[in-house]
Structures are given as structure tokens and as C-alpha cells.
N, C-alpha and C positions, 0 to 999 in steps of 0.2 A: 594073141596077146598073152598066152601062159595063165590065162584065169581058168579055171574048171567051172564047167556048166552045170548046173542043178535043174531044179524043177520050178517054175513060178509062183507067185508069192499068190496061193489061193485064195487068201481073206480079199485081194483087190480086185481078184479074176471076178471072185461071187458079188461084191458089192458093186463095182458096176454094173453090173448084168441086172443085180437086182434095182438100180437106180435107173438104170435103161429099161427094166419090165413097166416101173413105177411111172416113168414119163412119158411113155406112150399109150399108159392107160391113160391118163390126169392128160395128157393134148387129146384125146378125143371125148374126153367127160368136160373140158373147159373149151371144147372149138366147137363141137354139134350145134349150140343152136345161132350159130353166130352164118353158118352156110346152109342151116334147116330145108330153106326155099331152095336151095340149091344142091348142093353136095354133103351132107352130113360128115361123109368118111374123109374130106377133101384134105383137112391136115393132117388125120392120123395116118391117111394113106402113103402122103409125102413122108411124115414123122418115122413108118415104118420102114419107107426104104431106105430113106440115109440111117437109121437104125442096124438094118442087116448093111449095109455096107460100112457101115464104122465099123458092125463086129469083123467083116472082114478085114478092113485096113487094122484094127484093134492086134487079128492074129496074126497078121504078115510080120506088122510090128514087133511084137512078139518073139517070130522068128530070127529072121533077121539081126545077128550080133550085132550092138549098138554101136560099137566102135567100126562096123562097115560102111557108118553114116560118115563119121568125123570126116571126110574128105569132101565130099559134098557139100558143109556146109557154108560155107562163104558163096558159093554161089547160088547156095537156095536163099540164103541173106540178103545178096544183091538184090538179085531176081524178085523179091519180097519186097523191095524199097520199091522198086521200079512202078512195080503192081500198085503199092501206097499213091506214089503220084500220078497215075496213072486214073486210080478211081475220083481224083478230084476233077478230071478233066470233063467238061458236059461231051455227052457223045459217047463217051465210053462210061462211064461211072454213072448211074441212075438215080435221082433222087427219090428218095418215099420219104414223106412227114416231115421235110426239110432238112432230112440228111441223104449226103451221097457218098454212102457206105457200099454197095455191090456192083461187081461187072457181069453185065449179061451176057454168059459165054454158051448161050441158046438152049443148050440141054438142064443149066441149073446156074444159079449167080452163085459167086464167088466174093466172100467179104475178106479181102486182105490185110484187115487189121487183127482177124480170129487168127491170119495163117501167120501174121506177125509174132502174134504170143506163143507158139509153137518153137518157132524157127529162130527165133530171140536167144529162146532158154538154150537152144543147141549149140547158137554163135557163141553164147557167154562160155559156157560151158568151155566148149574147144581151148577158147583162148583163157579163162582163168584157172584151166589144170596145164599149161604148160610149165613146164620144167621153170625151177627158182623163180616163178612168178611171184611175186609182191605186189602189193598196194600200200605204199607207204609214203610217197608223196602224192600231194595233191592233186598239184598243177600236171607232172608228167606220169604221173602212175593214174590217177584215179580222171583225171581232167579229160582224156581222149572219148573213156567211155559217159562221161557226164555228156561231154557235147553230141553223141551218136545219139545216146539216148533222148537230149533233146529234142535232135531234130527229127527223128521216130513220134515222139508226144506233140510236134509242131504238126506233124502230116497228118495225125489222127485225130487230133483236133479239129483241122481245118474240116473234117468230112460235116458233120463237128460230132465225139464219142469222149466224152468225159469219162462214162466208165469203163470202156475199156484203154486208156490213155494210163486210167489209175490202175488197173487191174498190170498193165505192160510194168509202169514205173515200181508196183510192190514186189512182183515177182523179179524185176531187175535187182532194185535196192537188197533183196533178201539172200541173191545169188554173190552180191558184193559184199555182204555179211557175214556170208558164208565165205569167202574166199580172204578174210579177214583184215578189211579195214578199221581203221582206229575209231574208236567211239568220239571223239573230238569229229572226224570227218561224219560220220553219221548224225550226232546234233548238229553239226552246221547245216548240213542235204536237208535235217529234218524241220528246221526253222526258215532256210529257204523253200522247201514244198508247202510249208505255209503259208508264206508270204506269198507265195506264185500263186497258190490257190485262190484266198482272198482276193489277189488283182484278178486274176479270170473271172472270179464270178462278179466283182464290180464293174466288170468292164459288159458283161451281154444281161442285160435284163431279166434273162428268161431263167438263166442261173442264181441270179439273185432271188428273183419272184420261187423257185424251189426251196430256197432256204427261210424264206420268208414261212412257205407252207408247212414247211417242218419244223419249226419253232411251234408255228400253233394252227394247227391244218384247221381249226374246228373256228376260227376266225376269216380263212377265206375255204369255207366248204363247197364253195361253187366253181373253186378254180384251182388255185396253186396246191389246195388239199383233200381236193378231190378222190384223188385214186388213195392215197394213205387212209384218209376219214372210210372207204368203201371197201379196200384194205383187212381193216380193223373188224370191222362191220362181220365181213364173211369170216374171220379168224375166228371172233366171237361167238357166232352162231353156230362156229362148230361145236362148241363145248368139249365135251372129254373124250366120246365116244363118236363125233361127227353128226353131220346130217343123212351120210348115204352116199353111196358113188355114186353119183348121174343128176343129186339131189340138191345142189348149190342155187340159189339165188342170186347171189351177187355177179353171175354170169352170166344175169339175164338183162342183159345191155347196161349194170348198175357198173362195173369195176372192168376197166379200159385194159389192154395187154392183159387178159384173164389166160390165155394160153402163151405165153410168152414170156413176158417180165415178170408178171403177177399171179403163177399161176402156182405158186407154194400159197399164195392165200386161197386158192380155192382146193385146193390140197386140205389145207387145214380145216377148211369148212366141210370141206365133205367125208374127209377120215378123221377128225376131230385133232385132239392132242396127240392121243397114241399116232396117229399115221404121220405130222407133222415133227414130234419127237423121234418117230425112226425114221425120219429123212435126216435129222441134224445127229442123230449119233450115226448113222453111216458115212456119212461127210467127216466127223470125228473119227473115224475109224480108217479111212481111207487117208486121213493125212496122220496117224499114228502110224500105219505100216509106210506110208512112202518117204514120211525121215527115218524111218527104223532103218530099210533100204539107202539112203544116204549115207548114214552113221556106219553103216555094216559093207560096206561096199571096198573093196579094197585098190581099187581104178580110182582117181582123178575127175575124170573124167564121166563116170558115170557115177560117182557120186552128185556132181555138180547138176548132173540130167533130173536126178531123181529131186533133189530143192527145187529144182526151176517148175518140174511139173506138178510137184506136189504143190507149190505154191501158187502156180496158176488156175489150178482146178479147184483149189481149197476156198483160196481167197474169194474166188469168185462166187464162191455157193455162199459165202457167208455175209458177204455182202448184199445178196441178191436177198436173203433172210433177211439182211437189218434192216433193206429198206423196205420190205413187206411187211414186218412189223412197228415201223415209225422208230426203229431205232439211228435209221440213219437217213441222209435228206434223198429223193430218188434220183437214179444214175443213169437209168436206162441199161443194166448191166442183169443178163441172163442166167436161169440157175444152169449148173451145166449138167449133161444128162435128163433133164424135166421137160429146161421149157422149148417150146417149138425152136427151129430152127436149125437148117441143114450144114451148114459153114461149121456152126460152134460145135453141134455133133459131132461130125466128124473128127476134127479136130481135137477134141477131148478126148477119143476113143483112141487115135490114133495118138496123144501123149501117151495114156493107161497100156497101150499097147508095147511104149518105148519103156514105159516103169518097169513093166511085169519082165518086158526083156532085162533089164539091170539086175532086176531082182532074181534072176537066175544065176547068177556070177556072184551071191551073196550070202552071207549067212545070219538072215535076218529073223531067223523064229523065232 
């Protein structure tokens, strides 16, 4: 491609690693007594190896010129839709907790809506650095990829994934922002995501009954505000300095997804403010260097890469934050790097992996 190779953007290399040390201490301080009777080490054990194997996938990534991808991608696209419809089908797709999010491909499930937000940012990418690309009409410039993305948020719904559905559509909308559509088209997208929102949650109860909780969690503390009200509770009792690693309460059958969803509240409780504040100035630091790498990138195309993942990995911590603080209603939406779980690990590790590649072709210091 005629770009000269450097060395990687260190400040991303250290702060994953250290948000990856972070999350698999806090999945086994927030899962121990939940398999006591049983397996103590049972999550951290799983937590550790998709760990070492995302650092792997992380260096491959890494390696690997990004632009040896762009060929590949439309059919890892396809291949990704497939997979989407695919887990809605019973038989092949499993239900937990009333969603059928995973395929049990026997050695480990597979959640196709994580590999979606991955493979999204590459498609977009591809096609909005092509040569005299525009977005300037609607209907035929901006209208093809509205309705893709549609019907992407129609498949991920139906598993049903609210927050990752939103976490796909902001890292979309951000990449088409970046690729420079009109602010006229943006307030319309942003008044219709409104409107679409309000119908979804009027139309399923259970959506509603969340927003209800989050208005005033401390009016239905038995149900809809539950986890927020328990939330609060353990953030609280962290105070400034924590309780202690291993020393949380609220993880003693009081506050539901404690190693999962909710396990920056036990974070908080147990390394107080300090441990809690340098989990979100990390998360601040890691989306400072990955649009600095965007802005500094002198490729199309890997600029586009470096938006898409900075924004998928960003978004999602901070939302995963608001709604563990009661600042935002709950999504079901995972911190990335923290909380348990093998799919979204990966898959994070292996974007940071494709950043730090860009960010060699860059003059981002």
C-alpha cells in the first residue's frame, strides 16, 4: 500500500492489558461465591483462557497488515448475517433467560451479534473509503445502508439484545458521520431513532417495566429497580478507598449479573472510587488514542477501522457504567474487557488488535 510501518500505539497496547489484568481479577472476586459448593475458580478459569487467547488473537491482529483484511470482508459479512439467522432458529440457537443469543459449536458458544459488531465496522469501512464516495443523497446515497442496517437491528432484536442492537446502530451512525453526511440527515436518523425507540419499548412490557424502574427504581425496589436500587447500594459502600478485594456484599446473592453486567458495581465496592475512577479514565484514554489514530492515519480506510472500533469498545463501556450507576435505564449491555464473558472478550481483543495494527501506519503521538 506505500504506507511505512512504525511501532504500535503503546498507551492501547498497556491499557488493555491492564483492563484485561483488572477483569479477571473482579470475575473471580464477583463469581467465587456464586459456584462456592461447587467450583470456585469455574469463571475465572473460563475468564482466563479466552483472556490468553484474545491476547493471542489481540497479536495476530496486530500483525497482520489491515489492509490484507479488506478482501475478505464481504464474505465474513455475509457469513455473519447467516450466523444472525441462523441463532434464532430452536435447534441450533439456545435459549438462556429468554434470549437466543448462542450457537453451541461444542468446544465453546458463539454469540453472532458480538462477531457482528466486529465485522460491521470492517464492511462499513471498506465501502465508505472507496474512491469519490459521497453521502449526499438520502434516498440513494445514505438509504441502502439505512435499510442493511435495519435489517441487522431487526435479526438482533428478535434474539431479543436491545443493547447490543444500540451499541451496532451508534458505532454505525458514528462511522456515517464520520464519512460525512449532512447534519439535516442526522436530525432526521436522530428523531426517527427516537420514535422507533419509544414504539419498541411500548410495544413489549418488559421494556417498558425497565424504564419505569429507572425513573424511580426506589418505588418498585422489589422488581423493575432491583438491580439499580442493589447497584447503588454496593457503589455506595464502596466509599473512597473500597471495601477490599474479595470483600463486597452485594455479591452475596443481593445484586443479580454481579460478574457480568454489573460487575463495575462490585468493582466499585470493593476498590472504592479510586479503583472505579481508573477504570473510566482508562476507557477515556483508550478512546483519546483510537481517534487520535483515526485523525492521524493517512489510509481511508484504516482510518474508518480505527472510528468503528474505537467506538464500539468505547460506547459500550460507558454505557455499561451509566446503567450501573442509574444514570441510564438497564440494557443488558457488558463492560468490555471486565465483565465475564468469552464471545465479547474476544472480540474486543481482536478490534484492539486491528487498532494497534493501524496505529502503526500512523503518526499519532
Amino acid at each position: 500500500m506505500g504506507l511505512k510501518k512504525g511501532s504500535p500505539d503503546i498507551l492501547i497496547f498497556l491499557t488493555t492489558i491492564i483492563l484485561l489484568s483488572v477483569g479477571i481479577i473482579m470475575v473471580f472476586s464477583a463469581s467465587y461465591y456464586d459456584t462456592l459448593d461447587k467450583d470456585p475458580y469455574l469463571y475465572v478459569r473460563k475468564q482466563l483462557t479466552w483472556g490468553l487467547i484474545g491476547m493471542i488473537a489481540m497479536l495476530v491482529m496486530m500483525k497482520i497488515d489491515y489492509f490484507r483484511l479488506k478482501p475478505y470482508t464481504d464474505i465474513a459479512f455475509i457469513g455473519t448475517l447467516i450466523l444472525l439467522v441462523l441463532v434464532l432458529i430452536p435447534g441450533i440457537g439456545f435459549e438462556v433467560k429468554g434470549s437466543r443469543r448462542w450457537i453451541d459449536l461444542g468446544f465453546t458458544n458463539l454469540q453472532p451479534s458480538e462477531l457482528m459488531k466486529l465485522v460491521l465496522v470492517f464492511f462499513l469501512a471498506k465501502n465508505l473509503s472507496r474512491k469519490n464516495m459521497r453521502i449526499e443523497k438520502f434516498i440513494t446515497d445514505l438509504g441502502p445502508y439505512l435499510l442493511l442496517l435495519g435489517f441487522i437491528a431487526f435479526l438482533v432484536m428478535k434474539e431479543p439484545d436491545l443493547g447490543t442492537t444500540l451499541a451496532i446502530l451508534i458505532t454505525a451512525m458514528t462511522l456515517l458521520f464520520a464519512a460525512g453526511i449532512r447534519w439535516s440527515h442526522i436530525i432526521f436518523l436522530g428523531l426517527s431513532g427516537f420514535a422507533t425507540g419509544v414504539l419498541l419499548i411500548i410495544q413489549e412490557p418488559y421494556r417498558l417495566n425497565r424504564i419505569v424502574g429507572y425513573l424511580d427504581p426506589w418505588a418498585h425496589a422489589s422488581k423493575e429497580g432491583y438491580q439499580t436500587i442493589n447497584s447503588l447500594y454496593a457503589l455506595g459502600s464502596g466509599g473512597f478507598f473500597g471495601m477490599g478485594l474479595g470483600n463486597s456484599r452485594q455479591k452475596l446473592d443481593f445484586l443479580p449479573e454481579q460478574h457480568t453486567d454489573f460487575i463495575f458495581a462490585i468493582l466499585g465496592e470493593e476498590l472504592g472510587f479510586i479503583g472505579a475512577a481508573l477504570v473510566i479514565l482508562l476507557f477515556f484514554l483508550l478512546a483519546w488514542r483510537g481517534y487520535r489514530i483515526a485523525l492521524t492515519c493517512p489510509d481511508p480506510f484504516g482510518s474508518f477501522l480505527a472510528v468503528g472500533i474505537t467506538t464500539m469498545v468505547v460506547f459500550q463501556a460507558f454505557v455499561n457504567m451509566g446503567v450501573v450507576t442509574g444514570l441510564l435505564p438497564v440494557t443488558g449491555i457488558s463492560l468490555p474487557f471486565i465483565s465475564y464473558g468469552g464471545s465479547s472478550l474476544l472480540l474486543s481483543m481482536m478490534g484492539i488488535g486491528v487498532l494497534l495494527n493501524v496505529s502503526r501506519y500512523c503518526n499519532s503521538a
